[in-house]
Each structure stands twice: as structure tokens, then as C-alpha cells.
C-alpha positions as CSV (number, residue, x, y, z in Angstrom):
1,X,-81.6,2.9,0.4
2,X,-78.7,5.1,-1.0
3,X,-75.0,3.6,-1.2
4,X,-73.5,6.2,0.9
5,X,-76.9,5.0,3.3
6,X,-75.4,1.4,3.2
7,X,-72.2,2.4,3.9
8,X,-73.1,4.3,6.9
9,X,-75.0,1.5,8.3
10,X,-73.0,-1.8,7.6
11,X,-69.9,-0.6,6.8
12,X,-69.0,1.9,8.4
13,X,-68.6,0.1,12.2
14,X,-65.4,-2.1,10.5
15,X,-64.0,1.1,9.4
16,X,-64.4,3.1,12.7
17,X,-63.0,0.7,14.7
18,X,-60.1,0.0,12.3
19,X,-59.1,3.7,12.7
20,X,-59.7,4.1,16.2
21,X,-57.6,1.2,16.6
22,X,-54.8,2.9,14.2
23,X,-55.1,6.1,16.3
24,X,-54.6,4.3,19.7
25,X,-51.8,2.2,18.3
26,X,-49.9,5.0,17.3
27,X,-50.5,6.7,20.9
28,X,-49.1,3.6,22.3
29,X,-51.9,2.6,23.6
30,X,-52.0,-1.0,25.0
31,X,-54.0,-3.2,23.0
32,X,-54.2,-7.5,22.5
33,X,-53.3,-8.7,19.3
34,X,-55.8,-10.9,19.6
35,X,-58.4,-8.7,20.6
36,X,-58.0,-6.4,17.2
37,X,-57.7,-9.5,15.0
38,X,-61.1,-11.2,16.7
39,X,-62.7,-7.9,16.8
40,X,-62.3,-7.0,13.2
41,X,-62.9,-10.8,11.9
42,X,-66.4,-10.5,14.1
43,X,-66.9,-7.2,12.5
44,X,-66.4,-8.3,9.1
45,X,-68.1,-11.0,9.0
46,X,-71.1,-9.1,10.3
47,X,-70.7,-6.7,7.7
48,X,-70.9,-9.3,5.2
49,X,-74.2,-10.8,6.6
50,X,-76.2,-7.4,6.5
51,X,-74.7,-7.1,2.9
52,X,-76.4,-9.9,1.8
53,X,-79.9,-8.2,3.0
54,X,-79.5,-6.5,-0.4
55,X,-80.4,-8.6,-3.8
56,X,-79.2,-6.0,-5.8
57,X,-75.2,-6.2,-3.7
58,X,-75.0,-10.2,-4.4
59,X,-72.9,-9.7,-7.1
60,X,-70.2,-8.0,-5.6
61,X,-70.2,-8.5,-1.9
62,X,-67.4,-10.4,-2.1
63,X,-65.3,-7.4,-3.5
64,X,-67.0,-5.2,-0.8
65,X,-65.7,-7.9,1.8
66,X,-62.2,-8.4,-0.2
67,X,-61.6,-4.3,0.3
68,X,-62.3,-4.1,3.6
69,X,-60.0,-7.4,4.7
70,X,-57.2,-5.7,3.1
71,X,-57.8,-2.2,4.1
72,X,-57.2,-3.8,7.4
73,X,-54.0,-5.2,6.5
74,X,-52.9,-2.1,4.6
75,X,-52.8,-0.4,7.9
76,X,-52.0,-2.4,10.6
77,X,-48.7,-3.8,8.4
78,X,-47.6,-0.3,8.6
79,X,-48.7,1.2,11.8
80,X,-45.5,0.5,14.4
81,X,-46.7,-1.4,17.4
82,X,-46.1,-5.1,19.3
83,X,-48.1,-7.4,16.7
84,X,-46.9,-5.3,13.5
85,X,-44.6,-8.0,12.4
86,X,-46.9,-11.2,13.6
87,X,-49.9,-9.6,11.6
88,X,-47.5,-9.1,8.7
89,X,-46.8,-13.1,9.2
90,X,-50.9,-13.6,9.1
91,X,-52.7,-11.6,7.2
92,X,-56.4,-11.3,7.2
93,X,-56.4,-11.4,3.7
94,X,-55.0,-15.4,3.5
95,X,-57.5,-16.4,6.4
96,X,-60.8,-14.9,5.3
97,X,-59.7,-14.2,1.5
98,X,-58.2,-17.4,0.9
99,X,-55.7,-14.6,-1.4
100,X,-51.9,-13.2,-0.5
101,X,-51.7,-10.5,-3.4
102,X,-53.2,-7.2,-1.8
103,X,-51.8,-4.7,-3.6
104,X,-52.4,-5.6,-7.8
105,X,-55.5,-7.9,-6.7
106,X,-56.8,-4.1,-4.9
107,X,-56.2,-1.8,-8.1
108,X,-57.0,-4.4,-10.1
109,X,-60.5,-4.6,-8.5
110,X,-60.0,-0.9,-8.4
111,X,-59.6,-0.4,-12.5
112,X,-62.3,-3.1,-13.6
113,X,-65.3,-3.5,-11.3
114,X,-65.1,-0.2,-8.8
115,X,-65.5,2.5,-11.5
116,X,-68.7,0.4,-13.1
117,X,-70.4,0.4,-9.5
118,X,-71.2,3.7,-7.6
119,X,-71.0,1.7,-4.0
120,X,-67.9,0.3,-4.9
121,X,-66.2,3.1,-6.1
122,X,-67.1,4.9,-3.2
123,X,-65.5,2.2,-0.9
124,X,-62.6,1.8,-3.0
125,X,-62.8,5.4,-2.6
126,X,-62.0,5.4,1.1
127,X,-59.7,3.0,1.2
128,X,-57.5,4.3,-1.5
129,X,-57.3,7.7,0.1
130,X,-57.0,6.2,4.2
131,X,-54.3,3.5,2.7
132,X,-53.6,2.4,-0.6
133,X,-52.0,5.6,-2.4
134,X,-49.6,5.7,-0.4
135,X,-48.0,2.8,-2.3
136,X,-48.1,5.7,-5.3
137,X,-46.1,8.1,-2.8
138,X,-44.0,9.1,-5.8
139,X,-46.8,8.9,-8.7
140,X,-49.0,12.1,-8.0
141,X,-50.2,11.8,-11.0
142,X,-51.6,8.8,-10.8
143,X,-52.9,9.6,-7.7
144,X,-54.8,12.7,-8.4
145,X,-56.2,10.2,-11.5
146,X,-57.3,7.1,-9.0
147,X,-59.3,9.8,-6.9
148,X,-60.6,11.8,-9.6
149,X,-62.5,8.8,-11.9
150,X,-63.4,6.9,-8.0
151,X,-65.1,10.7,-7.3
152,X,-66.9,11.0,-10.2
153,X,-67.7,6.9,-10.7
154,X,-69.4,7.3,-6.9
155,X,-71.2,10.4,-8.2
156,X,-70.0,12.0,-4.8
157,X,-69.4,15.4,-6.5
158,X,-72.2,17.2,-4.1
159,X,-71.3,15.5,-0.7
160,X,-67.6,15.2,-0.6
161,X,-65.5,17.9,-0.6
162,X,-62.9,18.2,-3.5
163,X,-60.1,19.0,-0.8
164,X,-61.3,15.4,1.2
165,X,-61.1,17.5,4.3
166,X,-64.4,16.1,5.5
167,X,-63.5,12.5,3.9
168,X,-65.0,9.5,6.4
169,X,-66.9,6.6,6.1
170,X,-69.8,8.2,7.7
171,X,-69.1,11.8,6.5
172,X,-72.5,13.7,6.6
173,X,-74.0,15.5,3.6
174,X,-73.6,18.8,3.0
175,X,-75.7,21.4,3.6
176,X,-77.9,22.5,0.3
177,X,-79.6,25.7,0.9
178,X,-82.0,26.5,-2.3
179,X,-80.8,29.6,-4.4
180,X,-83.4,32.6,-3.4
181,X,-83.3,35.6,-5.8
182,X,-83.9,38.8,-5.3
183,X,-87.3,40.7,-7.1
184,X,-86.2,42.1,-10.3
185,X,-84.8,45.8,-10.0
186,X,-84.6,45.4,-6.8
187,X,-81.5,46.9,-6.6
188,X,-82.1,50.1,-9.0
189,X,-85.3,50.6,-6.8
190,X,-83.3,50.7,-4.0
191,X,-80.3,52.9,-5.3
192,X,-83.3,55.3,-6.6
193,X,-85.1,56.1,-3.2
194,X,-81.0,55.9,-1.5
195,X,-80.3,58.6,-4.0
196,X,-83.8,60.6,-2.8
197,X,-83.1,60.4,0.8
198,X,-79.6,61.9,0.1
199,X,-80.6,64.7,-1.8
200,X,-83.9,65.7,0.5
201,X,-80.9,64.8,3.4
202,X,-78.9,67.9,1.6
203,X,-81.1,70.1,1.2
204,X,-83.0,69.9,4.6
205,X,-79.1,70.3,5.6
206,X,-78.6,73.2,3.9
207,X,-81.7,75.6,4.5
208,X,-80.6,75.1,8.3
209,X,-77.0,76.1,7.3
210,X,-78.0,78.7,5.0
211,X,-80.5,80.1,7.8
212,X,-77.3,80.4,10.3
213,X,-75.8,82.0,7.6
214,X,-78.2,84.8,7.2
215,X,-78.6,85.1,10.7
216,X,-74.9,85.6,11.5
217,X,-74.1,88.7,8.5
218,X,-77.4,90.0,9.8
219,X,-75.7,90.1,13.5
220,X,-72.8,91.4,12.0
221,X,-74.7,94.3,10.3
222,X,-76.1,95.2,13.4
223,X,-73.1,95.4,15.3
224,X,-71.6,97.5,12.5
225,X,-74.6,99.9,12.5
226,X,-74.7,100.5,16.6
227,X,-71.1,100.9,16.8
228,X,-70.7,103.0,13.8
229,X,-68.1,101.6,11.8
């Protein structure tokens, strides 16, 4: 199963709810505080079950998990709504992280473990570009550097766009369509007989304008000989 597979399938739902829940809060929509907090804690720890399908994720599941707990945190501190400041007061992080230092423990994971894995930095990846550069409002440059090396450690080059127009934890693949060449010469070939057509075209054209030609001085003669001019 690929990573991006993975993250479709166990991963994804956490994120997708986070961000619906984002977009509703910011619409002022009326939601529990305890509702989001259980619903995300249930969804995490789900995620973290399924994870543990895979031998070959053991390692760093608890980074996966880490990531995600403070990606939720990262957004709901700073979305404006009822529970912001009680959330802020009791973050998931300290409950299901046993940690209070999201932001150096994130780029820290960030510089050391996500560029050496292609899941992680793909996940690390999404949450850098849905939360976490914003804390480098003011450091474009190192911005533009986080993305680039997460891009290229996740070897995402052919499904993500450069732009991250399409960016989303369950983004589809683009669309590959094989490179079909044409025959060779096919395009001299084709100028050739265009170029034949035209000239048979022309002259075709101009027996039937020459003929009307003809046929009108002939008129004319005749005129000029009845009439005597």
C-alpha cells in the first residue's frame, strides 16, 4: 500500500473533520466544545490503531500521532469561536501527548525524522502548509524552503501541484496520459499533398477563369463586327 494510500484511508478522516469543523466555526456555526474535543480524541485514537496494522509504520507512529494532536491544536487555538480560549487552557497535545511544546517539538520532528520518511514528510507536509507556516508569516524564505525539501522528501513531484492549489489530505492523482508521437514526416507529408491540392485548386480555378475570359473578348468582337465599329 502506497503512503499517500495510507493517508487516504487512516488519516485522512481526522483531518477532514478537523477542517470541516474549522470551516463551520468560522461561519459561526454552533458547535459543543465537547463534541469537537471527544470527536477528534475518538478519531485519533482510531487513527493510531489502524496505524499499527503496518510493521513497517511502528517506528514512527508516535510522530504520525504527535502531528496530527497538534495540527488540531494549531487551528482551533486560532480559529475565533466560544471554546477558543478553554482549548487554549487544554490542549490535546498535554492530554494525549503527555508534551506542552508544539511549535520547536513540530519543526523539530519536522528537520530530523520527516525529511528521512516519505509518509512523514508528506504529513508534515499538510500540516505545515494548513497550519504551521504561518508562525513563519514573515520568513518567506524559509517557508518556500520547509515546502520545497517536505515536496521532494515525499517524492510528491507528480501528484501535487507546485502551486498546492489541489493540496488535501485526500487529493486525487493526477491524470497521466502516455506521450503518443506522431509517424515520422508526418508533417512534411502532409504540407506536400496541402501544397498539391492548392496548386491543382489554382489551376482548375483558373482554366474556368481564363475560359470566361476568352468567352467575354470573343463577345465583345462580335458586337464590334455587327455593329461596325
Amino acid at each position: 500500500m502506497t503512503d499517500s494510500t495510507i493517508i487516504n484511508k487512516e488519516i485522512k478522516p481526522v483531518i477532514d473533520y478537523l477542517i470541516d469543523t474549522q470551516w463551520r466555526l468560522e461561519n459561526k456555526d454552533a458547535m459543543s466544545y465537547d463534541k469537537i474535543r471527544h470527536e477528534l480524541k475518538e478519531g485519533i485514537l482510531l487513527m493510531e490503531q489502524k496505524l499499527k496494522k503496518y510493521p513497517n509504520l511502528s517506528d514512527i507512529i508516535h510522530i504520525i500521532k504527535y502531528a496530527i494532536v497538534v495540527l488540531c491544536d494549531e487551528i482551533l487555538n486560532f480559529t475565533k469561536w466560544e471554546g477558543q480560549k478553554k482549548w487554549q487552557n487544554a490542549l490535546l497535545e498535554k492530554e494525549m501527548c503527555n508534551s506542552v511544546d508544539a511549535g520547536n517539538l513540530f519543526f523539530k520532528y519536522m528537520d530530523n525524522e520527516a525529511l528521512r520518511h516519505p509518509l512523514l514528510a508528506e504529513i508534515f507536509y499538510i500540516c505545515f502548509v494548513l497550519a504551521f507556516q504561518k508562525r513563519l508569516k514573515n520568513e518567506h524564505l524559509s517557508i518556500n524552503r520547509y515546502k520545497e525539501k517536505l515536496y521532494h522528501a515525499a517524492q510528491l513531484t507528480h501528484i501535487i501541484p507546485d502551486n498546492d492549489r489541489f493540496l488535501s489530505p485526500g487529493a486525487n492523482q493526477t491524470i497521466n496520459i502516455p506521450i503518443k508521437n506522431l509517424p515520422p514526416l508526418f508533417g512534411t507529408t502532409s504540407l506536400i499533398i496541402f501544397i498539391v491540392m492548392l496548386i491543382g485548386a489554382y489551376l482548375i480555378a483558373s482554366q474556368f477563369l481564363w475560359h470566361d475570359v476568352i468567352r467575354l473578348i470573343l463577345d465583345i468582337s462580335n458586337y464590334i463586327t455587327t455593329k461596325g465599329y
